[in-house]
VEXZA-511614 format. One line per 4 residues: number of its first residue (from 1); their letters; for each residue x, y, z of C-alpha. Coordinates in steps of 0.02 Angstrom, whole numbers. Layout:
% VEXZA-511614
NUM) a) X Y Z | ...
//
This chain:
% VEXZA-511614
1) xxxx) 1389 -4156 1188 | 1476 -4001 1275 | 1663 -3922 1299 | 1650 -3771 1426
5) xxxx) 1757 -3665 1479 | 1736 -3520 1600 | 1672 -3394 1456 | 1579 -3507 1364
9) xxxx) 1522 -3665 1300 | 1550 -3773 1118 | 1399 -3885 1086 | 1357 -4002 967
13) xxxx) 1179 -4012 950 | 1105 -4164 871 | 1016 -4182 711 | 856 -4235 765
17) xxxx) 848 -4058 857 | 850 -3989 1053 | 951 -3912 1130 | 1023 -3847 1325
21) xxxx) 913 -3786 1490 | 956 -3630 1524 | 894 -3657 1729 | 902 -3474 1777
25) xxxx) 785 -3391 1675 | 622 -3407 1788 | 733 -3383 1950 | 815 -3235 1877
29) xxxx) 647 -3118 1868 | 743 -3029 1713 | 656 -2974 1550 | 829 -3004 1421
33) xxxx) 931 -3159 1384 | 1087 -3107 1327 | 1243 -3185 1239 | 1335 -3230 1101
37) xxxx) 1317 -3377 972 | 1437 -3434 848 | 1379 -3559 734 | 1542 -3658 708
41) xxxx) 1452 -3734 498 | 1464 -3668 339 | 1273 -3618 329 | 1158 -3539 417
45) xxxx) 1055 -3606 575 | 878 -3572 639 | 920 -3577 823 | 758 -3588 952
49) xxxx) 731 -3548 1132 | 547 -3645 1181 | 480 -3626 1321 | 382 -3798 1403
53) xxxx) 249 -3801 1515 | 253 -3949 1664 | 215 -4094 1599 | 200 -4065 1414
57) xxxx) 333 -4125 1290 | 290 -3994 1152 | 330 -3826 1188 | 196 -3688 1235
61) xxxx) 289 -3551 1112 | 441 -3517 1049 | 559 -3380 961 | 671 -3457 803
65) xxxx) 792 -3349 745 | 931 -3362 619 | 1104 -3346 619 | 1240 -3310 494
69) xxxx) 1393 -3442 475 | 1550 -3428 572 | 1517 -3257 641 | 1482 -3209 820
73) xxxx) 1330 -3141 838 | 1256 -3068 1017 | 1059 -3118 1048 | 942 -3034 1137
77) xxxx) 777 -3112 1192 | 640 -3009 1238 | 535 -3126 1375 | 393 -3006 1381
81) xxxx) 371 -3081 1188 | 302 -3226 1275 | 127 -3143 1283 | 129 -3184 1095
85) xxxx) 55 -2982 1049 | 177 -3026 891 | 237 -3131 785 | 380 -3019 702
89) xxxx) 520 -2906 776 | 649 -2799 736 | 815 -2845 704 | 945 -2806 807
93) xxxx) 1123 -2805 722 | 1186 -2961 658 | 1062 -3062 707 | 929 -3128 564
97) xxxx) 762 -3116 541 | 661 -3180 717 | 484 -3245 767 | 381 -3303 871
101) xxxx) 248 -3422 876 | 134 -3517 995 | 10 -3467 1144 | 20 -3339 1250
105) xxxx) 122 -3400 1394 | 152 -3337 1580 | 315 -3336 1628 | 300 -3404 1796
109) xxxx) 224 -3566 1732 | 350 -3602 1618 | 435 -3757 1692 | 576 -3770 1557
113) xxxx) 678 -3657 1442 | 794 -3740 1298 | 902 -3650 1179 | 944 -3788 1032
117) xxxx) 884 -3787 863 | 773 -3896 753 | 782 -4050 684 | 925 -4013 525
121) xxxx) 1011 -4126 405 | 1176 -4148 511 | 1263 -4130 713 | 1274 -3929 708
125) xxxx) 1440 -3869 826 | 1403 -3705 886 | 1455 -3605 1027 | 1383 -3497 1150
129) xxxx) 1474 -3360 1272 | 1444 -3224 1396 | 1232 -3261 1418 | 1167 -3176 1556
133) xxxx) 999 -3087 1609 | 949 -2915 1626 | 830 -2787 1621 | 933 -2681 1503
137) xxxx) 924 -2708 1349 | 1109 -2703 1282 | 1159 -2562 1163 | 1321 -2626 1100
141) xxxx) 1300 -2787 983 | 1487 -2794 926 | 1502 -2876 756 | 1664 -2961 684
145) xxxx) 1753 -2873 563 | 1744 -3001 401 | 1729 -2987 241 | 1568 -3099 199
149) xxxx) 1503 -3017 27 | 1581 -2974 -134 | 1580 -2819 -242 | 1423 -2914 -353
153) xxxx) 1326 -2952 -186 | 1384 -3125 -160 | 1406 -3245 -24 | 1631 -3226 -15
157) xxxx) 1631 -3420 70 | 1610 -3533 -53 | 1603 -3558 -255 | 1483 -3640 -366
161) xxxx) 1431 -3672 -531 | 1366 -3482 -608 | 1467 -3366 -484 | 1528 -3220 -567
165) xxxx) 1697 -3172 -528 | 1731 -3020 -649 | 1631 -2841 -724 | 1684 -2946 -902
169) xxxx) 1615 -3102 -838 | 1447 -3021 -799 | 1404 -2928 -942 | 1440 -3080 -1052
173) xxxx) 1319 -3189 -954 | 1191 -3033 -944 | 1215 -3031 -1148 | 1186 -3209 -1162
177) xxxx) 1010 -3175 -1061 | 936 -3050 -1202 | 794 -3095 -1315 | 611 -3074 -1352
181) xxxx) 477 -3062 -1236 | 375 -3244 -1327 | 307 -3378 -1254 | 346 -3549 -1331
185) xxxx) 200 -3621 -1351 | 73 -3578 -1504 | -69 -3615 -1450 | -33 -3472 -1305
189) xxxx) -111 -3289 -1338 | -31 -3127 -1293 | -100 -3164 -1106 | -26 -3349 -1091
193) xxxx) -212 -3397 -1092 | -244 -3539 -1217 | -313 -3494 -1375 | -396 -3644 -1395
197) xxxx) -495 -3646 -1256 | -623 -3525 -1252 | -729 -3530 -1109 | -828 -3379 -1146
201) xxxx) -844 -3202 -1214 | -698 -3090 -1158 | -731 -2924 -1076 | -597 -2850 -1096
205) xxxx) -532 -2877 -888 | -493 -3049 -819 | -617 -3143 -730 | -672 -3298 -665
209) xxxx) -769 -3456 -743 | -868 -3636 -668 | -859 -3769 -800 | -1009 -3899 -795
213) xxxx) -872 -4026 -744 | -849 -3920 -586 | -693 -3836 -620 | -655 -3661 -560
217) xxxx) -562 -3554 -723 | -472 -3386 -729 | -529 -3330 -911 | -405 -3200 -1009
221) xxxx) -457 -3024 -1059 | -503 -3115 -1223 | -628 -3250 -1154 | -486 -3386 -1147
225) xxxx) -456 -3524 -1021 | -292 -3431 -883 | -208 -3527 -780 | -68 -3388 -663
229) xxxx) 99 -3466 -654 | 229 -3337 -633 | 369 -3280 -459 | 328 -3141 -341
233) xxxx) 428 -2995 -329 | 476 -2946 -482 | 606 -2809 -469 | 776 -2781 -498
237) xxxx) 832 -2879 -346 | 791 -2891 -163 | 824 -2777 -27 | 981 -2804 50
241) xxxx) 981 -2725 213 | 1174 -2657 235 | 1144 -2551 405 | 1277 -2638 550
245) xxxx) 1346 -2714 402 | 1437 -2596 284 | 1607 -2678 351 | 1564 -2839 292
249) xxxx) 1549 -2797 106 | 1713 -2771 -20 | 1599 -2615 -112 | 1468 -2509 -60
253) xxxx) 1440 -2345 -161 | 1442 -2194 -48 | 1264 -2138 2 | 1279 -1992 -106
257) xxxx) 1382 -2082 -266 | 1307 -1991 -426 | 1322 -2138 -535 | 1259 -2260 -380
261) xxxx) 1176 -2172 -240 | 1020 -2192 -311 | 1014 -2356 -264 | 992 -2322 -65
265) xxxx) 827 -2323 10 | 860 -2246 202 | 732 -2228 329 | 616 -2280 461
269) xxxx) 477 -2399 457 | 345 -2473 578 | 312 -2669 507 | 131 -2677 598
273) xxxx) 61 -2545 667 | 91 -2611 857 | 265 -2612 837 | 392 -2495 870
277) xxxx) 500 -2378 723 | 638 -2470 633 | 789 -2395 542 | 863 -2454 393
281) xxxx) 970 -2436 263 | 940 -2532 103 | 1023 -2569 -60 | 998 -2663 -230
285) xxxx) 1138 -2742 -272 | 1056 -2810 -434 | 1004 -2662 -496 | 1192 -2591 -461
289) xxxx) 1246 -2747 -558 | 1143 -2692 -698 | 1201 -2505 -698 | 1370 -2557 -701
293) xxxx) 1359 -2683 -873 | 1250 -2562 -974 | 1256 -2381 -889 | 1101 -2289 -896
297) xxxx) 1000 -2399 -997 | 1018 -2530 -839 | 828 -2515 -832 | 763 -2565 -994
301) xxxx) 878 -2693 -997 | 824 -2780 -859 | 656 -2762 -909 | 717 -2846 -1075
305) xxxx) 802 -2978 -1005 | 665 -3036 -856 | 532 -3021 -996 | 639 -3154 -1104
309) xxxx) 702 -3262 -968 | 509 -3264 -899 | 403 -3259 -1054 | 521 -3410 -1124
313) xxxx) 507 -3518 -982 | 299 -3522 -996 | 282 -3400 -860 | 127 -3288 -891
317) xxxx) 105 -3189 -747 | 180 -3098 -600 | 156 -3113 -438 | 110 -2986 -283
321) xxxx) 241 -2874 -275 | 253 -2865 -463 | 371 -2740 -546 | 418 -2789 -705
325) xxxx) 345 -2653 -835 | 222 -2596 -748 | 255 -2400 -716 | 334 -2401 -879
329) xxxx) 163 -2464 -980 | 265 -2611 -1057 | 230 -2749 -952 | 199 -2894 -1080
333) xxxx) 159 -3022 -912 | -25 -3008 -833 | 8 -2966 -634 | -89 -2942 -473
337) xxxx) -33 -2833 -353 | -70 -2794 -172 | -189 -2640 -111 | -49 -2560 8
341) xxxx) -111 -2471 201 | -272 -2601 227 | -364 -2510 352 | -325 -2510 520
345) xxxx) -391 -2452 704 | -322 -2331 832 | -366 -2467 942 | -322 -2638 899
349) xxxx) -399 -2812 975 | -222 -2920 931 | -96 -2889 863 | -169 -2832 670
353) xxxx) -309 -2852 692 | -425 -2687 697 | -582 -2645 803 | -699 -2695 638
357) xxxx) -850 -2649 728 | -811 -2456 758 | -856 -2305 634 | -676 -2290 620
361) xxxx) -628 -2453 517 | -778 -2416 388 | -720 -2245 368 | -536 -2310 352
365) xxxx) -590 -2435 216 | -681 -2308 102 | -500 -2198 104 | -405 -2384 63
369) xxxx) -532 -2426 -83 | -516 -2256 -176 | -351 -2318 -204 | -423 -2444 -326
373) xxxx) -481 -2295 -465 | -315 -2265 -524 | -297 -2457 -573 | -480 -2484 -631
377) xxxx) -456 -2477 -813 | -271 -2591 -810 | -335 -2716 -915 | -162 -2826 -874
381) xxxx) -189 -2820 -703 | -280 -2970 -649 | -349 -2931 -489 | -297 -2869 -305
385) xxxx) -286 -2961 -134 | -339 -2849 11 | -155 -2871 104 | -43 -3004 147
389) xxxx) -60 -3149 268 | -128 -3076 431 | -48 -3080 561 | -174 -3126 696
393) xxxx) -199 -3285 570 | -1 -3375 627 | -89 -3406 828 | -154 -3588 780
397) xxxx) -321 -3610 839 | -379 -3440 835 | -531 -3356 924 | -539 -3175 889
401) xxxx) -657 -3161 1011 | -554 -3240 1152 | -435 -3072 1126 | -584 -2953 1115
405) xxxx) -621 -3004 1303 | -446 -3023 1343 | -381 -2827 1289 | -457 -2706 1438
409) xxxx) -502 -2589 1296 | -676 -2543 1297 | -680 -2570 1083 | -849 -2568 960
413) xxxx) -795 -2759 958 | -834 -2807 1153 | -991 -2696 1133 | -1041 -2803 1016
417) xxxx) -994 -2953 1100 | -1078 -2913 1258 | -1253 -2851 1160 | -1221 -3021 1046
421) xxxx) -1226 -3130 1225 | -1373 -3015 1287 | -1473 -3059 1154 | -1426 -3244 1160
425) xxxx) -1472 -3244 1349 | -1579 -3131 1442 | -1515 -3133 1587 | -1349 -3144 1664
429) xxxx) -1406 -3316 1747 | -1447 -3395 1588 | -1268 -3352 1529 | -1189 -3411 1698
433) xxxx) -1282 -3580 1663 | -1234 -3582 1494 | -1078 -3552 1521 | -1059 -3617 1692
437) xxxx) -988 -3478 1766 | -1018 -3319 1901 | -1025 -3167 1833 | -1147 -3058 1937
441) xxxx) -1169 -2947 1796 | -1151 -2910 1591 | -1028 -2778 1651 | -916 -2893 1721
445) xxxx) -858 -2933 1532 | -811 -2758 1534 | -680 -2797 1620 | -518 -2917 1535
449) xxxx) -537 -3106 1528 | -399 -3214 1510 | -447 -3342 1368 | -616 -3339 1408
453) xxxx) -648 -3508 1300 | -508 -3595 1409 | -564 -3526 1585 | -748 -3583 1552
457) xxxx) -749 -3701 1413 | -927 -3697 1392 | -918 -3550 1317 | -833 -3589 1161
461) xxxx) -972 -3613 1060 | -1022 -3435 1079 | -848 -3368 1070 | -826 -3457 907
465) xxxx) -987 -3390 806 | -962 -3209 872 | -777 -3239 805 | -836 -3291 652
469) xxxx) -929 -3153 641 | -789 -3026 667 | -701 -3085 531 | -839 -3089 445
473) xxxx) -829 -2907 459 | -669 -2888 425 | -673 -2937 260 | -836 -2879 188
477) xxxx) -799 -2697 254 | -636 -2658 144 | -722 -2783 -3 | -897 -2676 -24
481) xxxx) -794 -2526 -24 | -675 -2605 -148 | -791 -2666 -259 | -883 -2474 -268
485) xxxx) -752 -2410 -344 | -681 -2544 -456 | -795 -2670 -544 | -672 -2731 -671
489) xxxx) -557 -2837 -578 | -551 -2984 -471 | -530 -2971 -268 | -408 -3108 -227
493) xxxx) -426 -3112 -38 | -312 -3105 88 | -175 -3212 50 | -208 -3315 221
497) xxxx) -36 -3395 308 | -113 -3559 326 | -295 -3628 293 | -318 -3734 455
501) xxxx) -442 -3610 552 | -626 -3611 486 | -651 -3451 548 | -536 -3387 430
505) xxxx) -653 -3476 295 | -773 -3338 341 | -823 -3213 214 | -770 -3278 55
509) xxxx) -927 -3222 -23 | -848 -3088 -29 | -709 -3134 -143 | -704 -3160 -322
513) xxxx) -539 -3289 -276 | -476 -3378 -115 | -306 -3363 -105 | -178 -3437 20
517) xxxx) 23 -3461 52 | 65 -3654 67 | 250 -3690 123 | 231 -3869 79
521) xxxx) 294 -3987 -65 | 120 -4016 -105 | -60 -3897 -100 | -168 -4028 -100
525) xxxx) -208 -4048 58 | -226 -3853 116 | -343 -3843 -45 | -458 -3965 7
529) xxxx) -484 -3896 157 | -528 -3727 82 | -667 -3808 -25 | -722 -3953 109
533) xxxx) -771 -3778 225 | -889 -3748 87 | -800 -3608 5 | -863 -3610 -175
537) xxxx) -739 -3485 -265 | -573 -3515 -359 | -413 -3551 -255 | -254 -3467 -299
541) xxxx) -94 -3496 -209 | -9 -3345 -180 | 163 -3410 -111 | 281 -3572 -115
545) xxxx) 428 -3614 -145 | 603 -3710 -75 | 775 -3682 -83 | 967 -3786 -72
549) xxxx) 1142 -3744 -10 | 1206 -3783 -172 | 1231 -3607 -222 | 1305 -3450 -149
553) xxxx) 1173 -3432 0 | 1176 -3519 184 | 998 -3563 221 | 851 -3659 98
557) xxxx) 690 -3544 150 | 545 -3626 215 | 564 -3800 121 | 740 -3869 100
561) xxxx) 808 -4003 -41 | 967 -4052 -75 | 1006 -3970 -256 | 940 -3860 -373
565) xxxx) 867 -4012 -485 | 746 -4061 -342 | 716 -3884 -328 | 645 -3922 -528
569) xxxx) 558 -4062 -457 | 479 -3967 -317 | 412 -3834 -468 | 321 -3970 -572
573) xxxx) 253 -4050 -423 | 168 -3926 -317 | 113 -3817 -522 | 33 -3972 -604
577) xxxx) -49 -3998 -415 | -135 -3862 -408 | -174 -3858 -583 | -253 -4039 -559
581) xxxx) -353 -3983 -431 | -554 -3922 -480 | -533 -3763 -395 | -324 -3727 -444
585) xxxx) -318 -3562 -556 | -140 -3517 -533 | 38 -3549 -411 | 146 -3390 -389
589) xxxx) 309 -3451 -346 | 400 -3335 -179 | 491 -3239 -276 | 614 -3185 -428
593) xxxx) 751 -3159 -359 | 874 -3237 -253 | 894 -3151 -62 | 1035 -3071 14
597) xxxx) 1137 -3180 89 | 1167 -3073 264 | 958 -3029 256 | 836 -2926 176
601) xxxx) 746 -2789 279 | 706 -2923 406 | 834 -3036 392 | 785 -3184 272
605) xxxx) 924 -3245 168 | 835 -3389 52 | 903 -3439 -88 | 733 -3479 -170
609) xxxx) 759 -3361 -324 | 723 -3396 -502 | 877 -3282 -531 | 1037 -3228 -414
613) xxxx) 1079 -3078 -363 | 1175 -3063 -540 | 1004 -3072 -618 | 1065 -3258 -673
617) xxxx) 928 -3393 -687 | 941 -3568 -625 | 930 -3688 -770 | 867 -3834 -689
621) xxxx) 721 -3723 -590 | 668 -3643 -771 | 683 -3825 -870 | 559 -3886 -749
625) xxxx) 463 -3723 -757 | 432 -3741 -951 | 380 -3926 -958 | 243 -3898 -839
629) xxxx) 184 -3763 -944 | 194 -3860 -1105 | 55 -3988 -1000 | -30 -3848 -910
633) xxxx) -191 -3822 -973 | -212 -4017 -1022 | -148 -4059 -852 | -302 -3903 -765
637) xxxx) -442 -3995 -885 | -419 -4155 -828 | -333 -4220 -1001 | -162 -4268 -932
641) xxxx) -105 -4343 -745 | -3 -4208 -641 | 190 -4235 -627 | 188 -4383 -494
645) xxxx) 354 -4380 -417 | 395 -4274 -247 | 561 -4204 -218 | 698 -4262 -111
649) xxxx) 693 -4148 65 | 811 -4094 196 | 757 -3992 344 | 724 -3810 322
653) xxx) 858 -3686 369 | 715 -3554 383 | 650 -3430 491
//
């Protein structure tokens, strides 16, 4: 349903998703889409603009995008994203976090563009004004001037159960969070391994263990059956990114405040290395909540009070981006961390990924490993991953090799390629018949190919095992170099998006754990797939988590439910899961703490915390927390049933 008027349009758009054509785009021969959206709800929205091929009812790619409540915001889509090179942009102001995902798509065969949303639990009203196109991109993205965020960092709009509303109020509750860093169980050692289950003799480092019933164990420093349950991200808060939107807050220190300034972070960053600089400005409104209950002992306190609310909830580890103790020396949680700057080309094939074949990347990885020797001897750390979910990896259906003859560079990688399909077939007319094709020479693969194993579908078979070999490469490389200089600690992989491509099953010899993010309600079926590819190592799952609009944020992250109770429901489900499984070792739930409600540095604003941004922890997600852990290690050895029931869902407000 529509009301128009000449400056714009109010639409409701339907819970089971779509949206409006927007005709003029193809006509138009414009590279920007331009407007403004209000989203007329109390939450959040992930809007979407797909893009449909004749004939096809599922779009051939798409950008989602979020958007704040009530607040005009003015888009700007960037068509030439349609060639896919990314998944991840920069933000422009106001506007939330946006991607893209799909196939590279021509413009000119696009036969239909929508701008709608997703399937969501209700009719959304919202209303658009002033789109046009252009090949300017528009420097003025006026924002309204609203107070959305209070002097604690939270969301003005609403009130729930927990808000804090006073200084007083705040360092009460903080007060009431104090205590010892102990788990609750006995039978638990220092590590949160269990005592009682010694699988072999410790060395001193974690490592990794098969059972004769076919199980896959992390063992403790001290030779004890591990099983990793702890959050990501354990700092004093998230980043909340405050550039564009200083006007929107009730209290910001000034930028050079001696009691608060040192809680800015202002810069410049590039997210991949094929995109272009970003500035930001970034504060921590937790950690200034901190400072201002208990002055310049903020830090230890914290450290104090995540250690108690953690350590008495069963959680024995933390997750990548750990924080908690760790420059300090009095971490009391095992962690694994991420090896920052994996190694990268001057050249790259798509998007991340590098030319892996070239002097350049081998040299590259050498410099990343040596960054291993000043953790070597950490014997709390449990192990490393190489980086963090690819981004090459979010293109469903994959072939790396498809983009090595599709980029007109002449890399180490189509060198290969072509001497790879030389030695397969001797001459150019074998290939052609293999292929069934008409190349007149090897040179002509020189020259760029557009989806080579879609043009001549023969091919695929060849594209596929040279892909498989490039990522292949990819990962033994960094891991050789890795393992040179540290021998004490485990490599956890790469942290893979999604576990659907068997290419990306490739190298895991290489590992000492397979890890992957599942944003799903239940791991089972992404870890099967991992060991039905013939991957023989321990799984780890590196991210999960869901969120509700029951507290003081306007969108549920990547899995929605209705309350924070099924969010405790979610927690035992997807834990004794993976702990059930023969090849689980540990869950690390995405993250600590809370986001900021108008975005972090890229514009996500989940609540899927395990505390707010007043360092407060959900009771209902750390009740469910600690019974799991009281059933853990029967639950990983096959001497009690996982938790059976799922939780309740509602459509993601995610992007």
């Amino acid at each position: 349903m529509a009301a128009c008027s000449p400056d714009g349009c109010e639409v409701v758009l339907g819970a089971d998703g779509g949206g409006i054509t927007i005709e003029q785009v193809k006509e138009a021969g414009k590279r920007y889409l331009v407007g403004d959206i209000e989203v007329l709800e109390d939450h959040s929205v992930a809007m979407m603009f797909r893009c449909f091929l004749p004939g096809e009812d599922q779009e051939r790619i798409f950008m989602r995008f979020g958007l704040l409540p009530r607040f005009k915001t003015r888009i700007c889509l960037d068509l030439h994203l349609l060639d896919n090179r990314t998944i991840f942009t920069n933000r422009t102001p106001g506007t939330l976090k946006l991607v893209v995902h799909g196939q590279r798509t021509e413009l000119s065969s696009v036969e239909r563009f929508e701008l709608g949303m997703e399937k969501a639990f209700h009719d959304v009203r919202v209303r658009f004004e002033h789109f046009h196109l252009t090949d300017q991109m528009p420097t003025d993205f006026p924002l309204p001037r609203t107070k959305l965020v209070d002097e604690f960092g939270q969301w003005k709009g609403k009130d729930w159960p927990g808000k804090i509303h006073s200084l007083a109020e705040l360092k009460e509750r903080l007060e009431a969070n104090e205590g010892p860093a102990e788990y609750p169980f006995p039978e638990w050692n220092e590590w949160g391994g269990d005592r009682t289950r010694q699988l072999k003799e410790g060395n001193g480092y974690f490592s990794t263990f098969k059972s004769e019933d076919g199980r896959w164990h992390l063992v403790d420093p001290s030779g004890c059956d591990y099983f990793s349950l702890g959050p990501c991200g354990t700092n004093p808060g998230d980043q909340c990114r405050v550039d564009s939107f200083e006007d929107l807050c009730d209290w910001l220190p000034e930028t050079d405040d001696p009691d608060f300034g040192e809680f800015y972070k202002i810069g410049t960053t590039r997210r991949a290395a094929y995109m272009p600089l970003d500035s930001f400005k970034i504060i921590r409104f937790t950690a200034l909540n901190m400072k201002k209950a208990y002055g310049e002992r903020w830090h230890e306190k914290w450290e104090e009070i995540s250690h108690h609310i953690l350590m008495k909830n069963g959680i024995n580890s933390q997750g990548n981006f750990p924080g908690l103790g760790m420059a300090s020396g009095r971490t009391r949680l095992p962690y694994v961390r991420e090896l920052p700057n994996f190694p990268t080309t001057d050249t790259l094939i798509f998007r991340d990924f590098p030319d892996v074949l070239s002097p350049e990347y081998k040299e590259k990885a050498e410099q990343y490993a040596r960054q291993l020797s000043a953790w070597k001897d950490d014997p709390w750390l449990i192990g490393y991953f190489l980086r963090n979910e690819p981004e090459f990896n979010f293109v469903e259906g994959l072939a790396i090799a498809d983009e090595v003859l599709h980029n007109p560079a002449q890399t180490h990688c189509r060198s290969g390629l072509i001497a790879f399909l030389k030695s397969a077939y001797t001459t150019i007319e074998e290939l052609n018949l293999a292929w069934d094709s008409a190349f007149e020479s090897f040179s002509e693969l020189e020259k760029p190919i557009y989806s080579c194993s879609t043009t001549y579908p023969k091919s695929k078979p060849d594209i596929r095992k040279f892909s498989a070999h490039l990522i292949r490469e990819y990962i033994k490389v960094p891991s050789l170099a890795c393992r040179a200089v540290d021998s004490n600690h485990l490599n956890l992989g790469l942290r893979w998006s999604k576990a659907y491509n068997l290419d990306m099953m490739e190298g895991w010899e290489y590992f000492d754990v397979f890890s992957i993010n599942c944003y799903d309600f239940d791991p089972t079926r992404d870890m099967d797939f991992v060991q039905h590819a013939g991957v023989d190592l321990p799984i780890l799952l590196g991210e999960y988590h869901c969120g509700a609009l029951d507290r003081g944020l306007p969108a549920t992250g990547l899995k929605g439910v209705p309350d924070q109770e099924e969010r405790g429901v979610m927690w035992r489900h997807f834990v004794e899961k993976v702990a059930a499984h023969p090849y689980g070792v540990g869950a690390h739930w995405f993250q600590y703490n809370d986001q900021f409600c108008l975005g972090r540095y890229d514009g996500e604003n989940y609540q899927i915390g395990m505390v707010d941004i007043c360092m407060q922890p959900y009771p209902e997600l750390m009740e469910a927390a600690r019974e799991t852990s009281r059933v853990l290690y029967q639950v990983k050895n096959g001497e009690a049933m996982p938790y059976g029931r799922l939780p309740k869902s509602v459509p993601m407000i995610g992007y």
